[in-house]
C-alpha positions as CSV (number, residue, x, y, z in Angstrom):
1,X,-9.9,17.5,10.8
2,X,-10.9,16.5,7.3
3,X,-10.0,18.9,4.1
4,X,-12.3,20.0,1.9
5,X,-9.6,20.6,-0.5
6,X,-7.5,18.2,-1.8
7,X,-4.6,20.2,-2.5
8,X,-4.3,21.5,1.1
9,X,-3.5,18.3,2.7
10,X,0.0,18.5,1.2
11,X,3.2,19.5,3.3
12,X,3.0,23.4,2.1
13,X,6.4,23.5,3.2
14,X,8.4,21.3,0.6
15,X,7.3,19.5,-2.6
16,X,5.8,16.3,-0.8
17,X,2.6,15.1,-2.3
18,X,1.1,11.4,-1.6
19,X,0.4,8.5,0.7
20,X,2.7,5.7,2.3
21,X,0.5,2.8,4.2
22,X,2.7,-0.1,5.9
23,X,-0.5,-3.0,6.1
24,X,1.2,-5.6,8.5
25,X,-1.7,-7.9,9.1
26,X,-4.0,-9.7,6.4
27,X,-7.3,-9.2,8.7
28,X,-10.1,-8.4,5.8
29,X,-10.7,-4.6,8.0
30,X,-7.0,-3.8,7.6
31,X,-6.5,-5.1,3.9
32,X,-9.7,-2.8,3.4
33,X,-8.8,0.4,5.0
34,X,-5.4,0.3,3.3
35,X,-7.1,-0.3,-0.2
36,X,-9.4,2.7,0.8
37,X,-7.1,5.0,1.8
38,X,-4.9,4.4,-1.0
39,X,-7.6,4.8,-3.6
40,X,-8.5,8.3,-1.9
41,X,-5.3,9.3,-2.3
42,X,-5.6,8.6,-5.9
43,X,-8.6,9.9,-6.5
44,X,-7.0,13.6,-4.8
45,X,-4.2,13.4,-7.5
46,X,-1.6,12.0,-5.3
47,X,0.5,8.5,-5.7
48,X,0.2,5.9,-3.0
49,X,2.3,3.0,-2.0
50,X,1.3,0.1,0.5
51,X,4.0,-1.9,1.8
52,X,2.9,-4.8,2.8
53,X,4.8,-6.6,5.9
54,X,4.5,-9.0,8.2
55,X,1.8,-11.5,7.6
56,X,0.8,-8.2,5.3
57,X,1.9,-10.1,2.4
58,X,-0.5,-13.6,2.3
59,X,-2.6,-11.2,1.0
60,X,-0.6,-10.5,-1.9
61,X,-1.0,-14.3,-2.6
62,X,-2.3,-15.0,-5.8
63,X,-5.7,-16.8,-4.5
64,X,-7.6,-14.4,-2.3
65,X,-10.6,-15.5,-0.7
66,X,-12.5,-12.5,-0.4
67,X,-13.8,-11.7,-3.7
68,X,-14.6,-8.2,-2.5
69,X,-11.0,-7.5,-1.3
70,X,-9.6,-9.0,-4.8
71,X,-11.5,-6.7,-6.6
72,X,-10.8,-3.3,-4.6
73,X,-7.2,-4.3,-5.0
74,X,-7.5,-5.3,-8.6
75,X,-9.0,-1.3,-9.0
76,X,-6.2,-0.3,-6.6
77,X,-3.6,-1.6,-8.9
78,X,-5.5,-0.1,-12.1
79,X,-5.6,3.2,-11.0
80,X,-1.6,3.2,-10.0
81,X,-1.6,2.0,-6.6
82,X,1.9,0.4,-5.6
83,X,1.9,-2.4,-3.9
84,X,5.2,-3.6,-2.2
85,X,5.9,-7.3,-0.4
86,X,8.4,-6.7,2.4
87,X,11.1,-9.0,0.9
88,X,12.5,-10.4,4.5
89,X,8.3,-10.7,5.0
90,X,7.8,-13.2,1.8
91,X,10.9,-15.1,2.8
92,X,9.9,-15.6,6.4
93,X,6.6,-16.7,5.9
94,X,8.0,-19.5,3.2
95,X,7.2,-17.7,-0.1
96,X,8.3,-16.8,-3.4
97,X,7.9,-14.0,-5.6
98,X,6.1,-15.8,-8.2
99,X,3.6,-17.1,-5.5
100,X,2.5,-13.2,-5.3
101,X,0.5,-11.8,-7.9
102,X,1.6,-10.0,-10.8
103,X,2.5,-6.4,-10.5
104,X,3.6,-6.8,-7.2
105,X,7.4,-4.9,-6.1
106,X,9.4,-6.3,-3.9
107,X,11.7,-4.4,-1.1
108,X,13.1,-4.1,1.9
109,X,12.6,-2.0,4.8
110,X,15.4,0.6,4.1
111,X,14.1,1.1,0.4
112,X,10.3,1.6,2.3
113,X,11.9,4.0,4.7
114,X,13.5,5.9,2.1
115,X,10.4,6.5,0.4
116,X,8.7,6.9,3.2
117,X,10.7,9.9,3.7
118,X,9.5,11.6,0.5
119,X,5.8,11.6,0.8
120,X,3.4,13.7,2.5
121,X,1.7,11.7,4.6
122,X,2.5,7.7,6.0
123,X,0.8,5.8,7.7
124,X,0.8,2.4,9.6
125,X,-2.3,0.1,9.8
């Protein structure tokens, strides 16, 4: 069902407002429906957070191929989009923080989870 007002989406029975994605794979559809749905949730006047996981985080790499992608995420991160490397993520797959780009966080799964746990609405893509 979608809403025709933005306000109604949120969890009318406690305070939670805004959008948790977990983006596990760096396929240019998932990257792009995380960025999407993120800047939606923006543009209704909620926060959003994708946490990156998984082979999620190569495209938090600092040389994206996709110009398209680079520039979606660029806007993401202008309007106030959070984006969060899985720390056990950027240490399996051989990387280090300053390999990411800047404005990046970096977490853990517990510190996800507990966030997750705040917001109205999470979802894994």
């Amino acid at each position: 069902m979608f809403v025709s007002n933005p306000a109604s989406h949120r969890d009318q029975s406690s305070d939670r407002t805004g959008m948790a994605l977990i983006l596990s794979r760096d396929d240019p559809g998932s990257v792009r429906a995380a960025l999407s749905l993120s800047l939606a949730a923006i543009a209704a006047e909620d926060a959003a957070v994708i946490f990156f996981t998984q082979t999620g985080v190569r495209f938090l790499q600092q040389e994206v191929q996709d110009a398209t992608l680079a520039e979606m995420r660029l806007m993401a991160q202008e309007e106030g989009v959070r984006l969060v490397a899985c720390s056990d993520s950027v240490l399996e797959l051989g990387l280090r923080p300053d390999m990411l780009i800047p404005g990046v966080e970096l977490a853990g799964a517990l510190s996800f989870y507990q966030l997750a746990r705040q917001v109205a609405v999470s979802l894994y893509i």
